[in-house]
N, C-alpha and C positions, 0 to 999 in steps of 0.2 A: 187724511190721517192714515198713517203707516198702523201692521198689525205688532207688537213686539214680538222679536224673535226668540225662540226658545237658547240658553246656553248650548246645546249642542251644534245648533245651526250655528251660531256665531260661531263657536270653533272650529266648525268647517270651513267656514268661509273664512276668516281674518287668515290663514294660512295662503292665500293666494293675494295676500298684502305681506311682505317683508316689514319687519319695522314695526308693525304696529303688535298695540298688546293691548288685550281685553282681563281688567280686572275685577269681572264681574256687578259692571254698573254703566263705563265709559269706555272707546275705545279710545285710544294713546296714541300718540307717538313724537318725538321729536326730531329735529330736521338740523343738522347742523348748515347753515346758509354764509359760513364763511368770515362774514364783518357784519358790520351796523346796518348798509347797504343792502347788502343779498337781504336780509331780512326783514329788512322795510317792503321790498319788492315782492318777496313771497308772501308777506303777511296781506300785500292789496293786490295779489295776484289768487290768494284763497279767497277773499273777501267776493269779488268777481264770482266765482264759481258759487260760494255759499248764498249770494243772490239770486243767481240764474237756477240754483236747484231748490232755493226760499228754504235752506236750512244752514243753520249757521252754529261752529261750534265755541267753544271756548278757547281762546285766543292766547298765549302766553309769547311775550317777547324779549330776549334778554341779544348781548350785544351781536352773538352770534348765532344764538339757537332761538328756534319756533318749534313752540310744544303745543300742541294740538288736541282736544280732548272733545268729543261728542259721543253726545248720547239723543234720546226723542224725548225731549220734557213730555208731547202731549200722552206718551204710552208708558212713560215712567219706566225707558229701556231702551233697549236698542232694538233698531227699524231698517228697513233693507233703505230709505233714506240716510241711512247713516254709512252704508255702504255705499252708497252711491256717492257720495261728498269723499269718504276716502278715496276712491276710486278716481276721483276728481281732482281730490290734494297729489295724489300720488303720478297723477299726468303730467302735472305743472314740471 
């Protein structure tokens, strides 16, 4: 179990992620991946990572964008876990 992060830390830190935004509950972001294709492959190319770090977000897929949303259900917030999976999405 991650400790949750205070608001301040996350606004430090989500700045050293492009793209993504913290609305005060989940971190965001969407991925435009091109066709139906690119976003099948990133969607099981996150999935992969979201097992290898046993944290998994919420998943959204439409024909060409991947919208992406986590947070730490067990701390009812956000967790350097949750940075670590961005960090992860954002490799891919």
């Amino acid at each position: 179990m991650s400790d949750v992060l205070e608001a301040d830390a996350i606004r430090a830190q989500i700045g050293a992620h492009p793209g993504w935004t913290y609305d005060g509950s989940v971190l965001a972001r969407t991925f435009d991946r091109g066709d139906f294709n690119g976003s099948i492959a990133f969607v099981n190319a996150i999935a992969a990572a979201a097992n290898r770090l046993d944290h998994h977000p919420d998943i959204e897929l439409s024909w060409n964008n991947v919208t992406i949303r986590t947070s730490s259900h067990d701390v009812k917030g956000i967790s350097a876990r949750d940075f670590a999976l961005i960090t992860a999405i954002d490799a891919l």
